[in-house]
C-alpha positions as CSV (number, residue, x, y, z in Angstrom):
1,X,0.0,0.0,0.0
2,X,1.1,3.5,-0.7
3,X,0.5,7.0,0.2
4,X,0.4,10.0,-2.5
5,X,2.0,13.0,-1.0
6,X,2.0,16.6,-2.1
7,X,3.8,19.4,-1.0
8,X,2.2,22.7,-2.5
9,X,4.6,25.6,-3.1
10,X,4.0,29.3,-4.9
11,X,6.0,28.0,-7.7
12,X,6.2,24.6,-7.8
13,X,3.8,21.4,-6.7
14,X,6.2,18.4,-5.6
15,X,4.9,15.2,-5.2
16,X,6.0,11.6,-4.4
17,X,5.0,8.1,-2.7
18,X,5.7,6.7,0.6
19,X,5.9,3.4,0.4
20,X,7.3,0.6,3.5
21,X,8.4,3.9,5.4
22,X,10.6,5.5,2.8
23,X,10.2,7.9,0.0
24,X,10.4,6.9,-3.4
25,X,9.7,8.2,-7.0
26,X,9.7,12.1,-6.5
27,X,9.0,14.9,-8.8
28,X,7.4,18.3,-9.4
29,X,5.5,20.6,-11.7
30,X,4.4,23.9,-11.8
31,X,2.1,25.2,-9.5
32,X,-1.3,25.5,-11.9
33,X,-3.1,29.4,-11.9
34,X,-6.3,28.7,-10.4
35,X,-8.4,25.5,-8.4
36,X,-10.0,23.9,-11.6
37,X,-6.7,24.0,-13.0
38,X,-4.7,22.7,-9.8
39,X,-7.6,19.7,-9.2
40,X,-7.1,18.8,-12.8
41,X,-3.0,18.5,-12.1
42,X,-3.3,16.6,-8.8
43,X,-6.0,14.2,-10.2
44,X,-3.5,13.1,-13.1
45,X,-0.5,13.0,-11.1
46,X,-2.7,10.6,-8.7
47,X,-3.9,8.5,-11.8
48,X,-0.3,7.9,-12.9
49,X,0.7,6.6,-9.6
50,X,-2.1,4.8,-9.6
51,X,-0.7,2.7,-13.0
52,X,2.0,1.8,-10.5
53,X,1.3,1.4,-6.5
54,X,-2.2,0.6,-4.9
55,X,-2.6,3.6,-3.3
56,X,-4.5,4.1,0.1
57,X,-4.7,7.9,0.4
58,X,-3.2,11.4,-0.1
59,X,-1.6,13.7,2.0
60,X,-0.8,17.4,1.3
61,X,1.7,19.8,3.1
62,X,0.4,23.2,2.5
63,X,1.0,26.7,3.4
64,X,-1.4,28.7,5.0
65,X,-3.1,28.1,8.5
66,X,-4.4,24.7,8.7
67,X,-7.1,23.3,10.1
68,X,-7.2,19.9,10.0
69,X,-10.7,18.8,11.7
70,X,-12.8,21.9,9.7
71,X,-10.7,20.9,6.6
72,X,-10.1,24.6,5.6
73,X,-6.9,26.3,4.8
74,X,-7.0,29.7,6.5
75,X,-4.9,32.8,6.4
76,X,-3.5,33.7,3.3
77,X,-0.4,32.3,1.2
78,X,1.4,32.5,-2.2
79,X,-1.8,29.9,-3.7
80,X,-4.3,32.6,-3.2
81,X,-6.6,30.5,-4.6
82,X,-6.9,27.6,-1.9
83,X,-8.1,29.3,1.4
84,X,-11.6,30.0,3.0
85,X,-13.6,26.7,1.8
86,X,-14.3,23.2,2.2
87,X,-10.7,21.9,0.1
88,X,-10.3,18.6,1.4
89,X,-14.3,17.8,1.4
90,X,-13.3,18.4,-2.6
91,X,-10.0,16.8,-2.9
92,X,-12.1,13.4,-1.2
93,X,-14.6,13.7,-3.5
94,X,-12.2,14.1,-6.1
95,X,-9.8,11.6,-5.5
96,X,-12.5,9.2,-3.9
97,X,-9.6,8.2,-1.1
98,X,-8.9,9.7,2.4
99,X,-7.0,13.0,2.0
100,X,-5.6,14.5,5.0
101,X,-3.4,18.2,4.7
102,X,-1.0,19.9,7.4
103,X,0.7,22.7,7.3
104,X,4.1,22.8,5.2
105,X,6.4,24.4,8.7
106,X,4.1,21.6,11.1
107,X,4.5,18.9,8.5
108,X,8.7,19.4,8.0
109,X,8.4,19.4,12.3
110,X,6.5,16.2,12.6
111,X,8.9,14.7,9.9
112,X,12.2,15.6,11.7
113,X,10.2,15.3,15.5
114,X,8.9,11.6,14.2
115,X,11.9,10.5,12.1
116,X,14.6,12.7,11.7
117,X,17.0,14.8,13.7
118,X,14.5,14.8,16.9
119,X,13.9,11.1,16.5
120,X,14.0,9.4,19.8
121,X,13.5,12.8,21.6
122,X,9.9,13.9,23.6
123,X,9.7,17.7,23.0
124,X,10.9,19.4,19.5
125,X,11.4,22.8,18.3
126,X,11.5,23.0,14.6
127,X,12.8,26.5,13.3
128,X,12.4,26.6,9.8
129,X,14.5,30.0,8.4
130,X,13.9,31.4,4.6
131,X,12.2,34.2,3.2
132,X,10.6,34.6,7.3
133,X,10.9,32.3,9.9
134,X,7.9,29.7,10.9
135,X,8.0,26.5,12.9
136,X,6.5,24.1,14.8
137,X,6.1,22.4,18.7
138,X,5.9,19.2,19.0
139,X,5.5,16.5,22.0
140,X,5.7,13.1,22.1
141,X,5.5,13.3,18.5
142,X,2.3,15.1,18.8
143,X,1.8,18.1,16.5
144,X,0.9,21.4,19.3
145,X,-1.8,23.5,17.3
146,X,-2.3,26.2,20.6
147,X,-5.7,27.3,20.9
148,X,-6.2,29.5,17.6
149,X,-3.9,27.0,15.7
150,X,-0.8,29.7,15.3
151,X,1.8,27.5,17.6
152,X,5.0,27.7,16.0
153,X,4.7,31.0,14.4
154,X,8.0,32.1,16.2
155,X,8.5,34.7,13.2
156,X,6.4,36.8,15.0
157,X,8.1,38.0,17.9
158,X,8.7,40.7,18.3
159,X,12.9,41.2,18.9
160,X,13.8,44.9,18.8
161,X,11.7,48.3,18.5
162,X,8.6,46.7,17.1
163,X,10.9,44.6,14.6
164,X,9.7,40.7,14.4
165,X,12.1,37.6,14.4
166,X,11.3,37.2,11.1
167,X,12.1,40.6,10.3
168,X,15.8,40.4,12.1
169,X,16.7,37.2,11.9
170,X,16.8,35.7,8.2
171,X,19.5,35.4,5.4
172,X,16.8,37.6,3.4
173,X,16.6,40.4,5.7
174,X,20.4,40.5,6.4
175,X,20.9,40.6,2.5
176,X,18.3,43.1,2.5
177,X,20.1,45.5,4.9
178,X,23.3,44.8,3.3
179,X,21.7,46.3,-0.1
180,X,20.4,48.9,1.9
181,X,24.1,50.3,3.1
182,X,26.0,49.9,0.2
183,X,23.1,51.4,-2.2
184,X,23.9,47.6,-4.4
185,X,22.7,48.4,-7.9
186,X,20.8,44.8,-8.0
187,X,20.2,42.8,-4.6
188,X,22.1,40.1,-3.8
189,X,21.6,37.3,-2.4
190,X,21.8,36.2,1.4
191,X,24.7,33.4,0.2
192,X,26.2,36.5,-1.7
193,X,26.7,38.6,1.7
194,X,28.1,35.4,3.4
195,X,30.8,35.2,0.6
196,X,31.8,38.7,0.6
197,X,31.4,38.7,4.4
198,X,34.4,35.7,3.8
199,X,36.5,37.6,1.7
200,X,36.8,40.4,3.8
201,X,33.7,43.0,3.0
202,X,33.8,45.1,6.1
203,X,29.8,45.9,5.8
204,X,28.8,42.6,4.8
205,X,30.9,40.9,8.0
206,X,28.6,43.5,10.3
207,X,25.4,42.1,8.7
208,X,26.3,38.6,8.8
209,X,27.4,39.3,12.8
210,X,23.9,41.1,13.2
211,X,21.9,37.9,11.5
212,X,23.6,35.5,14.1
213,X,23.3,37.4,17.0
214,X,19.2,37.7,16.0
215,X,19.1,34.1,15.8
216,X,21.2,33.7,18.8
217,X,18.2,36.0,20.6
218,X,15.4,34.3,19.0
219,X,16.6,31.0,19.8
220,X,17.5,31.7,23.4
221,X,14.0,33.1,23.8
222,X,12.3,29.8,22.7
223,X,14.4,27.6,24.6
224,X,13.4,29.9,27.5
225,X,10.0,29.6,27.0
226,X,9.6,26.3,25.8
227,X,12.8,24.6,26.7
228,X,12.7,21.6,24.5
229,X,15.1,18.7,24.0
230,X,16.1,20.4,21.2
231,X,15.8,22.6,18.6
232,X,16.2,21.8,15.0
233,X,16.9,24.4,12.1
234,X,15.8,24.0,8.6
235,X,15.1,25.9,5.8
236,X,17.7,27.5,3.3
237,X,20.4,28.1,5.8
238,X,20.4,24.6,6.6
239,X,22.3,23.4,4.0
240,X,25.1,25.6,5.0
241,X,27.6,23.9,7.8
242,X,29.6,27.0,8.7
243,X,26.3,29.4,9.0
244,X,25.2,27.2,11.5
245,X,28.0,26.7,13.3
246,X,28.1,31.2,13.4
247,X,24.5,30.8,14.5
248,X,26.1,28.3,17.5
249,X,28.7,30.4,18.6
250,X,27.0,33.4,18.8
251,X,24.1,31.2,21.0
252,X,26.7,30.3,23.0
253,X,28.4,33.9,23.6
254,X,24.9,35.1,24.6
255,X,24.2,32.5,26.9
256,X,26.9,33.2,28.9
257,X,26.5,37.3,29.0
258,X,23.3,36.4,30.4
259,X,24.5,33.8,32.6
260,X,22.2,31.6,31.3
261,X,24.2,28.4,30.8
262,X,22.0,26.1,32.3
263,X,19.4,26.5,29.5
264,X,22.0,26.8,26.5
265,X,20.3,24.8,23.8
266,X,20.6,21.9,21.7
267,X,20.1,23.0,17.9
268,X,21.0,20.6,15.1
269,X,20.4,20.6,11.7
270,X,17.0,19.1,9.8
271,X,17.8,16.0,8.4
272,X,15.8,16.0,5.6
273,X,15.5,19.1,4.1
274,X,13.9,20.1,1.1
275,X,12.3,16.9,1.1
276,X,10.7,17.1,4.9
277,X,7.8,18.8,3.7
278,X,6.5,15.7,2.0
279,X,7.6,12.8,4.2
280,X,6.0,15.2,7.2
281,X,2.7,14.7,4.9
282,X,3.0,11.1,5.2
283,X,3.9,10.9,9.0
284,X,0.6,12.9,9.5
285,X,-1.3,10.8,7.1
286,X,0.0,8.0,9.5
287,X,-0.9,9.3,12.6
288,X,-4.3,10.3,11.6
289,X,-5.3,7.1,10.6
290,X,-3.6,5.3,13.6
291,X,-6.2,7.6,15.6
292,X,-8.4,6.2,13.3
């Protein structure tokens, strides 16, 4: 038997099977323009699969706030179209199998809480950092919603003179004040700034030093608050060994100007990265039918 999974993105729809506990046979295409268009997509990327595994469901990882027992996508997000009705009444009908959808931060947490980096541990932070930063709590490999369903939105706080954590503490908004300061005829990138923050660019070595010590606050704040087993960073600065061991440092520095050593976190890196989104879809799939 085999799950369909989807993981919706502004640009892109990947999808795959999980089959025996593993992943297998992964691809994408481009996010369709509009709901007729996107049900049409999913339906034939189901069908195919369907020449190939007996499949027993779908589950999607979505953005957006999810809510799982109404079946509704709230908030907004880069799909403008799939928010405010009755999507996975439609996607059952459509698909005439269970469907079950999370949201794409809580499904990349349950995937690292349940089988990756936090495997083995009882309470997980996952900190996922890119364009802002999101996340998710969970518990005994439970999924915590919080009462109106934001838990995890750690972007949020607020830092520094009104300023968010999303809004301090991203490669994005580093690059973006870097640009700012130098008046850069055309943006660069947050992996840009790193490099020329290596080879010796005076301004960009500020703004890199800045970005840690935001993360260093944010993260000391939610171990504070929360203080988990761990907490595990993903998103784009992930994939980059030396950011994350600036990010550590700098944790580290500030835990002991604040004489704080005794709650000086565990982070680690996601273990599964771009591709947590989708096996978190199955792991909920999982669980929800385990609960039956």
């Amino acid at each position: 038997m085999a799950i369909v999974l989807f993981d919706w993105g502004g640009t892109s729809i990947k999808h795959g099977i999980w089959q025996q506990g593993a992943l297998v046979q992964t691809a994408s295409t481009k996010t369709p323009a509009n709901w007729p268009a996107m049900k049409s997509t999913l339906l034939n990327i189901l069908q195919q699969y369907q020449h190939i595994y007996t499949v027993e469901g779908v589950s999607v990882s979505a953005p957006g706030n999810v809510d799982p027992e109404a079946g509704i996508i709230g908030g907004l997000s880069a799909i403008p179209y799939i928010h405010h009705f009755a999507i996975v009444d439609e996607l059952t009908a459509l698909f005439d199998l269970p469907v079950c959808i999370e949201n794409d931060a809580n499904a990349a947490g349950m995937a690292e809480a349940a089988l990756g980096a936090g495997q083995g541990k009882s309470h997980v932070l996952f900190v996922i950092a890119g364009s802002g930063i999101g996340g998710a709590i969970v518990k005994n490999n439970v999924l915590q919603r919080g009462s109106h369903k934001y838990a995890g939105e750690f972007g949020l706080m607020t830092l520094d003179s009104g300023k968010t954590f999303s809004e301090l503490g991203t490669a994005v908004a580093m690059a973006k004040r870097y640009n700012q300061r130098v008046a850069a005829a055309s943006a660069l990138s947050g992996a840009e700034v790193f490099q020329l923050a290596r080879e010796g660019d005076a301004i960009a070595q500020q703004e890199v030093e800045q970005f840690y010590h935001w993360m260093a606050v944010g993260l000391l704040n939610l171990q504070v608050c929360y203080d988990p087993d761990c907490i595990i960073i993903g998103g784009g600065i992930s994939a980059n060994q030396a950011v994350f061991a600036g990010i550590e440092q700098r944790l580290r520095t500030l835990v002991s100007e604040k004489e704080l050593q005794e709650f000086m976190p565990e982070i680690c890196l996601c273990q599964y990265g771009n591709e947590a989104n989708l096996i978190g879809a199955a792991v909920n799939f999982e669980q929800k039918m385990a609960r039956g």
